[in-house]
RODO-2510 file (C-alpha; in nm, 4 decimals, decimal comma):
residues 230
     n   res          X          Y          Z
     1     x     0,0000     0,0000     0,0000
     2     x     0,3314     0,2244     0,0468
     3     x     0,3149     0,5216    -0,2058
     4     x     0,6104     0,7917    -0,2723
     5     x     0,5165     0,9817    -0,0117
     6     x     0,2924     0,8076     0,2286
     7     x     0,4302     0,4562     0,4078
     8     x     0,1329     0,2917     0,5225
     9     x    -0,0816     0,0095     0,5086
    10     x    -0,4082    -0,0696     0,4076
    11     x    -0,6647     0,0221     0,6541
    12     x    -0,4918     0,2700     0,8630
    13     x    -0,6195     0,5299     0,7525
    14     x    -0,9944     0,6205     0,8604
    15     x    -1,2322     0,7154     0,6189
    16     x    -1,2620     1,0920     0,7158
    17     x    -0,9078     1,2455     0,7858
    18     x    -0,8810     1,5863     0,8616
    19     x    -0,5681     1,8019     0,6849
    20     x    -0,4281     2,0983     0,8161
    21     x    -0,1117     2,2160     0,6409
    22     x     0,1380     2,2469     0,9231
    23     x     0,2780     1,8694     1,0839
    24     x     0,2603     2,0502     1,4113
    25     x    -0,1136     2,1088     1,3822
    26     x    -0,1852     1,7237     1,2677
    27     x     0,0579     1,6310     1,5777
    28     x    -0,1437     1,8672     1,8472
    29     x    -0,4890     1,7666     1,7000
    30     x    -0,4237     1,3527     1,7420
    31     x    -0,2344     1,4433     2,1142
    32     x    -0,5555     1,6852     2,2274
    33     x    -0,8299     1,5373     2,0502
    34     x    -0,8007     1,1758     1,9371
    35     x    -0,7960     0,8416     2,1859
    36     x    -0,5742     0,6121     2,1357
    37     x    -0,4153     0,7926     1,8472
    38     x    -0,1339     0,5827     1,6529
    39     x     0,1237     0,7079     1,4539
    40     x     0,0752     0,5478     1,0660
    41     x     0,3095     0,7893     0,8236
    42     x     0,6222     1,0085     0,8990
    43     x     0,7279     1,0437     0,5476
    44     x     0,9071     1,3469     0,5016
    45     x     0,8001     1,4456     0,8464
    46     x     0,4330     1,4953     0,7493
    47     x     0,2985     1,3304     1,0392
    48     x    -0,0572     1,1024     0,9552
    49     x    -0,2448     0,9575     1,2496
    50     x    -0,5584     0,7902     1,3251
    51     x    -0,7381     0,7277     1,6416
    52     x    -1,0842     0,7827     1,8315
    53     x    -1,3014     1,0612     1,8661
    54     x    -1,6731     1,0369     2,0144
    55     x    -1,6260     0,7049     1,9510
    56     x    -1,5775     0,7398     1,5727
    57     x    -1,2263     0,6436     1,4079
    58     x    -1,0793     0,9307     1,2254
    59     x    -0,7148     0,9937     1,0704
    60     x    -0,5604     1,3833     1,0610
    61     x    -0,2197     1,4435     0,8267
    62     x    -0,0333     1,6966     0,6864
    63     x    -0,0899     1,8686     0,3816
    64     x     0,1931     2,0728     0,3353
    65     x     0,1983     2,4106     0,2099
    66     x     0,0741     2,4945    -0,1738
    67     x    -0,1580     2,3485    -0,3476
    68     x     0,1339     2,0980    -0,5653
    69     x     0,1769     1,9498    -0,1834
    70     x    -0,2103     1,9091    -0,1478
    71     x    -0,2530     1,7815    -0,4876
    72     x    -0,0390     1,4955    -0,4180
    73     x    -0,1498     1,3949    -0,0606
    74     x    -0,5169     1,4056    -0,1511
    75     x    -0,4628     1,2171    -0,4449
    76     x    -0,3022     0,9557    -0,2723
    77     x    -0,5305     0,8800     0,0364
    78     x    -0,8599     0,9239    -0,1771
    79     x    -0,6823     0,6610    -0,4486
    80     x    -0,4663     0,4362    -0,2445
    81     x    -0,5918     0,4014     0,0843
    82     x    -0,9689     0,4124     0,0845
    83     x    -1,0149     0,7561     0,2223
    84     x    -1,3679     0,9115     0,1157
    85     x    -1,3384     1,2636     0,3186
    86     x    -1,0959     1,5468     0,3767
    87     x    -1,1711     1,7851     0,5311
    88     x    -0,9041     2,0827     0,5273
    89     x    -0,8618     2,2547     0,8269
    90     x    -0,6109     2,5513     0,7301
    91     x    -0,5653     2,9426     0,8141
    92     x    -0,6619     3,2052     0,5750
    93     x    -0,5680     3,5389     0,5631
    94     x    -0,9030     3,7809     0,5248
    95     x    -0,9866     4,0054     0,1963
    96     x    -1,3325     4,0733     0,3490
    97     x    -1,3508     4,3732     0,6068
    98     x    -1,6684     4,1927     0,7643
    99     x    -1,3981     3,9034     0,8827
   100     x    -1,2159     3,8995     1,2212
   101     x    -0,9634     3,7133     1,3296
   102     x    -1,0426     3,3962     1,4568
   103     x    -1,3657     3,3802     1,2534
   104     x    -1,4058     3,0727     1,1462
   105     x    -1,4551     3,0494     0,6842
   106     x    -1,6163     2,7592     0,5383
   107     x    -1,5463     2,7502     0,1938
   108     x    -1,7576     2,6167    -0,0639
   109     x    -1,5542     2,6898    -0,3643
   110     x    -1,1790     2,7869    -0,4341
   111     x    -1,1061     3,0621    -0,7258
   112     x    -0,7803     3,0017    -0,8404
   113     x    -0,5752     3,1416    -1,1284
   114     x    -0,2838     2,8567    -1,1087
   115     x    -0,2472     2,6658    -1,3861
   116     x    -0,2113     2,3465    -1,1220
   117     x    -0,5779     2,2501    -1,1067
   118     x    -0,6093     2,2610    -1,5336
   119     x    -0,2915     2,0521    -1,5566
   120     x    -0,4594     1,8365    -1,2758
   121     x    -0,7499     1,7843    -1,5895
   122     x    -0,9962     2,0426    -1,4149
   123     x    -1,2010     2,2553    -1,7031
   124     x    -1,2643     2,6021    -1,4804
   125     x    -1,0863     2,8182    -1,2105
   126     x    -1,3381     2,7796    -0,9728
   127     x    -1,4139     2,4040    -0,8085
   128     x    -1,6575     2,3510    -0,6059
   129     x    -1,6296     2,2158    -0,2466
   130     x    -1,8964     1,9073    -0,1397
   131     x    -2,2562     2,0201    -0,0928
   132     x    -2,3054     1,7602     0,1933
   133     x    -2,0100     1,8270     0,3970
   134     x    -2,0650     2,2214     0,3535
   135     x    -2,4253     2,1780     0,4680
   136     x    -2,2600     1,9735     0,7732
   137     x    -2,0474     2,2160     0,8447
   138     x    -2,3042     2,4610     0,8659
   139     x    -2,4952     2,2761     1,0940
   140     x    -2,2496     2,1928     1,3516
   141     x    -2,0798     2,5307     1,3881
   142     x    -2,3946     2,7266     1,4428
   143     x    -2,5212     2,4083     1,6924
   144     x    -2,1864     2,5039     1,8505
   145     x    -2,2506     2,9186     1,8246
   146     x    -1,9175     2,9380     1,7160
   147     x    -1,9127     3,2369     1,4019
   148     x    -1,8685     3,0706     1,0637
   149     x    -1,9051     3,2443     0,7517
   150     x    -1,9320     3,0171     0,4297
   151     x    -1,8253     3,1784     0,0674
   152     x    -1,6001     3,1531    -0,1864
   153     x    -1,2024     3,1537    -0,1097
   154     x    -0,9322     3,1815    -0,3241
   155     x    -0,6233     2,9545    -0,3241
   156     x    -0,2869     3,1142    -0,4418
   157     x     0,0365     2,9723    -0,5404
   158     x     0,2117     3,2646    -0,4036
   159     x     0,2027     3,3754    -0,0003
   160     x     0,3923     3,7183    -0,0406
   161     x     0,1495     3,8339    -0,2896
   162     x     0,0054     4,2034    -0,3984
   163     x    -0,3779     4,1857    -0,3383
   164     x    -0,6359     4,3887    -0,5369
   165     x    -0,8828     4,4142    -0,2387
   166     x    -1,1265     4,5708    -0,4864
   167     x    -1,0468     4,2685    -0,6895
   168     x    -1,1310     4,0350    -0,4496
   169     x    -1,4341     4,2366    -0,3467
   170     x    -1,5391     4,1946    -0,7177
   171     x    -1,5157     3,8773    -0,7037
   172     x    -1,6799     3,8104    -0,3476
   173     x    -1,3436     3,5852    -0,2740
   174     x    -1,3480     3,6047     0,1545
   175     x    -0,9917     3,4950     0,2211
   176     x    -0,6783     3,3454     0,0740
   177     x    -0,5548     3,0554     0,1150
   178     x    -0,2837     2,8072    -0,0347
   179     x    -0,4334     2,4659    -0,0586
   180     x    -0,7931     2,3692    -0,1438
   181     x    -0,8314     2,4344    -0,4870
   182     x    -0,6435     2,1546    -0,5525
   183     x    -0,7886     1,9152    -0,3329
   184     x    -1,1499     1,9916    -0,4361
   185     x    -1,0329     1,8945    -0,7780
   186     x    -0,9070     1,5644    -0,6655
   187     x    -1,1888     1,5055    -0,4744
   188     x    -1,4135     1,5925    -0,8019
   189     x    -1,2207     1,3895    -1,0213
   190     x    -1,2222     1,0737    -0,7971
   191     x    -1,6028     1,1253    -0,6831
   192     x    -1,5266     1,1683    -0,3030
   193     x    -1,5898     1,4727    -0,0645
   194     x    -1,4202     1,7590     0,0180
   195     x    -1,4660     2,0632     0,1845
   196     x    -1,2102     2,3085     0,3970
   197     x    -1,2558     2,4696     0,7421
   198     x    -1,0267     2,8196     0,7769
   199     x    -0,9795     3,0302     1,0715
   200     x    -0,8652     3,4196     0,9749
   201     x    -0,5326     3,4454     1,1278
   202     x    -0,4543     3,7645     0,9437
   203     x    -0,6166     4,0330     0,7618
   204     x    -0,5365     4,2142     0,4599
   205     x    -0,7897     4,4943     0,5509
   206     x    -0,6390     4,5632     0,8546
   207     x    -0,3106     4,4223     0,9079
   208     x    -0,3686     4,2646     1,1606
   209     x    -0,1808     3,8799     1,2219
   210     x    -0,1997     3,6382     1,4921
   211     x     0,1800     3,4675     1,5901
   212     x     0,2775     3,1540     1,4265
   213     x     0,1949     2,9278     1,7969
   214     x    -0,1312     3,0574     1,7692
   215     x    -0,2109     2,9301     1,4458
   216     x    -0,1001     2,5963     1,5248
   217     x    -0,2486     2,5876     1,8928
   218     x    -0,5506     2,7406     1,9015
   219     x    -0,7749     2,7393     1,6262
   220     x    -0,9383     2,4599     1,8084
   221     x    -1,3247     2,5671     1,7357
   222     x    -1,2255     2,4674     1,4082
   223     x    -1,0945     2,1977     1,4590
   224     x    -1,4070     2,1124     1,6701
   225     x    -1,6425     2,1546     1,3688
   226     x    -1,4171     1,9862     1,1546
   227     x    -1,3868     1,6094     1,3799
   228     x    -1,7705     1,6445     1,4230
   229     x    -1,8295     1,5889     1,0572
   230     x    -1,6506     1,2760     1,1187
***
């Protein structure tokens, strides 16, 4: 079941797994959330487990950071290892001046003008997140009164970037993000589900940024919403 990047075996991975980008975010999520969590790829350092929550197995692993690094672990789990959800749980940096920080985005499309997701056989710059999980999202973040906002994002190839705001605005993109154009076009392509879960940690309204141990640490309402959908 090994791939290039992931060194696994069949059935370790649960069906759901949850992705944030940063290894240190998968690694807090299975030691704070997840019962009996097991180690079941190191690869490169991107840490996968999978464990318990609620009572329900579910796996969390690293992205990485772009949308090339998405492409290829999404690909792999939904084709090799019989995973039928991601759900990305990433930060996003806020093009919207009705976004805080720490508002919570759920995004149920990506704009993107990288040529990545038409070389990855997508027709369109704009794919579509799942209706089902974005509904379930919804659902459990306003049953939890946490603030969630659902719209369209954008997911750029480049981080230090200079951003039309009136563009954007245009455009009614929310945030900006790295990663989940690419895997909703896996997950299109290879009929599973997909939808991604960002918390503003900056904004490019205001300037304002929250410190890198935040982002890893404490977007845990989030991550709440996110093992929920399990």
């Amino acid at each position: 079941m090994a791939t290039p990047h992931i060194n696994a075996k069949e059935g370790d991975f649960a069906k759901t797994v949850l992705m944030p980008g940063d290894p240190l975010r998968a690694k807090f999520i299975a030691e704070t959330f997840l019962k009996n969590a097991v180690l079941v790829n190191n690869v490169r350092g991107v840490q996968g487990y999978t464990g318990e929550y609620n009572g329900k197995r579910v796996s969390v692993m690293a992205s990485g950071m772009g949308m090339p690094s998405m492409a290829i672990y999404s690909y792999e789990l939904f084709k090799f290892f019989g995973v039928e959800t991601i759900i990305r749980i990433g930060s996003a940096g806020a093009t919207s001046s009705d976004l805080k920080l720490r508002d919570i985005v759920i995004a149920d499309r990506a704009y993107t003008v990288s040529s990545i997701v038409k070389e990855m056989g997508f027709d369109g710059n704009e794919p579509q997140a799942s209706e089902v999980k974005v509904k379930a999202a919804q659902k459990i973040a306003a049953e939890k009164g946490y603030r969630a906002v659902t719209g369209k994002i954008m997911s750029s190839d480049v981080f230090y970037r200079t951003t039309n705001l009136n563009e954007m605005k245009e455009k009614k993109i929310l945030a900006v993000e790295m990663e989940a154009a690419a895997l909703f076009v896996n997950a299109i392509k290879l009929n599973k589900n997909a939808v991604a879960l960002c918390t503003i940690s900056d904004s490019l309204v205001t300037g304002e940024s929250l410190p890198a141990e935040d982002r890893q640490l404490t977007f845990t309402q989030m991550m709440e919403v996110a093992l929920e959908m399990a």
